[in-house]
N, C-alpha and C positions, 0 to 999 in steps of 0.2 A: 448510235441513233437511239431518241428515247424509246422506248415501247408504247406501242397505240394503246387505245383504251380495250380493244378488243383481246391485244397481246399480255397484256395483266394478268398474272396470274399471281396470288399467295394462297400456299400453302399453310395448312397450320398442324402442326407434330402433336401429335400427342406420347405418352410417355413410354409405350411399346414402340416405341422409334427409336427413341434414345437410347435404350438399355439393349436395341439390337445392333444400332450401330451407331457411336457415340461423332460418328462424322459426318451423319445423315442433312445435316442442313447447308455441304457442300457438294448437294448433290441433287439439286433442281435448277443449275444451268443458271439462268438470268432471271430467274422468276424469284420472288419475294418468300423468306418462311416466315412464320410468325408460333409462338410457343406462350402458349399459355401459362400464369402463374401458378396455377393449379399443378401443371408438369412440374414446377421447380420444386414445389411441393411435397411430391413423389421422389422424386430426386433425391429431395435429400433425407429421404427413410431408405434409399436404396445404397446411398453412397457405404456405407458401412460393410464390408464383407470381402470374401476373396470369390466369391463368383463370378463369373463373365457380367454378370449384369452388376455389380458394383462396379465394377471397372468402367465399364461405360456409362455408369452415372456419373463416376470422378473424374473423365475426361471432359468429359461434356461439360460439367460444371467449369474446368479450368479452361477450359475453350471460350465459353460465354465471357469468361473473365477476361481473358487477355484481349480478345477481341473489341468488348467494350470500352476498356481503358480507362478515363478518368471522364467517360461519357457516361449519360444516364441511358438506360433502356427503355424506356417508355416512346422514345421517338426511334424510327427507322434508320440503322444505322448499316455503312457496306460490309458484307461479306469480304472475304479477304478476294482481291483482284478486281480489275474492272470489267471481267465476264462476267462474275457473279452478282446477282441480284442483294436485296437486302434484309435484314433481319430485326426484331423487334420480340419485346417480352409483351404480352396482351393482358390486361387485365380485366375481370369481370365485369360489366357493367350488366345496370338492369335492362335487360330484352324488354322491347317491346308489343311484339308480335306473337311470337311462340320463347317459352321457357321449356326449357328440357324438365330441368326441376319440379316444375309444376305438374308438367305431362304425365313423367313417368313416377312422381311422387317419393322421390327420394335423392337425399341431397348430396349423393354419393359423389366421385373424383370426375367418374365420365360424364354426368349428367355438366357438372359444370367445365366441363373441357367443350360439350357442346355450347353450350351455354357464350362461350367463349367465343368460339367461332360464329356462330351465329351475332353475337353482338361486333363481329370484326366486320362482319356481311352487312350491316345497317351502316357502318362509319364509312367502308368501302366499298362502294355501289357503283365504283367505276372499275372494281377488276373482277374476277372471279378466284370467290374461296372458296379452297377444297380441303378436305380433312384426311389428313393421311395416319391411318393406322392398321396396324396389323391384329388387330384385336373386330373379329368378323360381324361381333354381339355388334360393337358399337360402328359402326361401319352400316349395318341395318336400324340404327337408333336413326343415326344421321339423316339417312335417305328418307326414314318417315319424317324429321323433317323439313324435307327438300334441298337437303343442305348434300351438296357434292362430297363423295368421299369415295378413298380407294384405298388401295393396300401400299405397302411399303416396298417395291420389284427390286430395287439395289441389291443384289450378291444375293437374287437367288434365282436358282437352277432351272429352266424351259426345260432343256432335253434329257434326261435324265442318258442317255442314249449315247450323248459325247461326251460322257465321264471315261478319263481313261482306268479299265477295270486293272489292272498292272500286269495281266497277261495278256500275250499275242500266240495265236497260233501263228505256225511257219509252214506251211507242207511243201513236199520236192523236195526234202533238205537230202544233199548226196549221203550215201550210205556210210560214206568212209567218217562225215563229221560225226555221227551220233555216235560211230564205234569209237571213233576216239574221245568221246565224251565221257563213255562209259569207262573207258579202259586206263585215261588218264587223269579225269575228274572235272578236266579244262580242256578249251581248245585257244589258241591263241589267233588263229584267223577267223575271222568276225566278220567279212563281208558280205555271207550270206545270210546277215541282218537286215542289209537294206535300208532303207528306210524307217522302218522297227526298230530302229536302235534306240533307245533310250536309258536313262542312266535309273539301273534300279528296276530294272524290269523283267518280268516271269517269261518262258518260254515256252509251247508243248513242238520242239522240231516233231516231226513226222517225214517218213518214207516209207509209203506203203504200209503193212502192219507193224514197221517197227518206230518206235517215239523216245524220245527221251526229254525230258522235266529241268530247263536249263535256267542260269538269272545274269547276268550281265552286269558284274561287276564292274563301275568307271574306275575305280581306285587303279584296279588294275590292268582296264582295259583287256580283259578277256572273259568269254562265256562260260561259267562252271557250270559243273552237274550238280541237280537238287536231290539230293535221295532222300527216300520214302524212312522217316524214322520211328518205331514206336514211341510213343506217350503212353507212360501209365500202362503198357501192353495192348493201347490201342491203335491200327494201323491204318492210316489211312487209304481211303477207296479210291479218292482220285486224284486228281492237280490240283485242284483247288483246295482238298483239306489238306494236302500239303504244305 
């Protein structure tokens, strides 16, 4: 089904998008992105290096390539699938209304990345454009003027809360497990894991005052003991400098 005029949306990336995740423009669903030339610009001062962000400038660029094929970019062309929305390379044109350049007086990458969008916002007055970047300055450029923008949420973290930390406490563990933890280095019956089991995982068992510091080896399928070792003749205080 087409999308109403109200359902419209495109998107426009600026170059703190690309170089965070070089697959970001398969990742607004059915909605349209559009990428400024100014970005490919950046792009390709970034392409050079073994950083994570040259990396994802060099993806992106072979992405845009194979994608496009022996078509031009100047027109709207599909994203790979027929869920996905469509893609296009945007070029400058003169604003008529508001000039970033003008405003902020300086003929810098972002002024014309707005610049950009804003001129996308004049051609398409039947969807709404939003400017997505993770860069905060420009982000508050944008809103003064009146141009939609927000941050980039793809792979990152709400709860910090539901990170598994890679220890679990246990307590109630029978007395006889921790003695043979201690005594034999492993135990090989592991059901009073529970649901805690996981592959690679810390332990602190507890029974009462007594604990023992365990990890759960998959290779071998059973719980060994962690012991406390100096470093450098320094000893560690608890489980976790362990």
């Amino acid at each position: 089904m087409a999308k109403t005029i109200s359902e419209r949306k495109i998107y426009v990336l600026d170059t703190s998008v690309i170089i965070h995740d070089h697959n970001s423009i398969m990742n607004f669903k059915e909605h349209d992105v559009a990428i400024p030339i100014t970005v490919l610009e950046e792009l390709d001062n970034f392409k050079r290096g073994n950083d994570t962000k040259n990396f994802e400038a060099r993806q992106f660029i072979r992405m845009i390539d194979k994608l496009s094929g022996s078509l031009t970019l100047n027109d709207w062309l599909p994203l790979n699938g027929p869920k996905k929305g469509k893609f296009r390379i945007v070029m400058q044109n003169e604003v008529q209304e508001m000039d970033a350049e003008r405003i902020f007086r300086d003929n810098k990458a972002d002024h014309r990345i707005l610049n950009t969008a804003l001129t996308l916002r004049e051609q398409e007055k039947n969807a709404r454009v939003i400017l997505v970047t993770k860069d905060i300055n420009l982000r508050i450029k944008a809103k003064a003027l009146e141009l939609e923008a927000q941050d980039y949420e793809t792979g990152k973290i709400k709860d910090l809360t539901s990170l598994n930390t890679g220890i679990s406490n246990i307590e109630n563990i029978e007395s006889e497990v921790i003695r043979k933890i201690f005594t034999d280095g492993s135990i090989e019956n592991i059901d009073f894991l529970g649901k805690s089991k996981r592959a690679n995982q810390f332990y602190i068992l507890k029974n009462g005052k007594s604990s023992a510091l365990a990890f759960y080896n998959p290779v071998k399928d059973l719980v060994e003991r962690v012991e406390k070792l100096y470093t450098y003749g320094i000893k560690p205080k608890n489980a976790e400098q362990t």
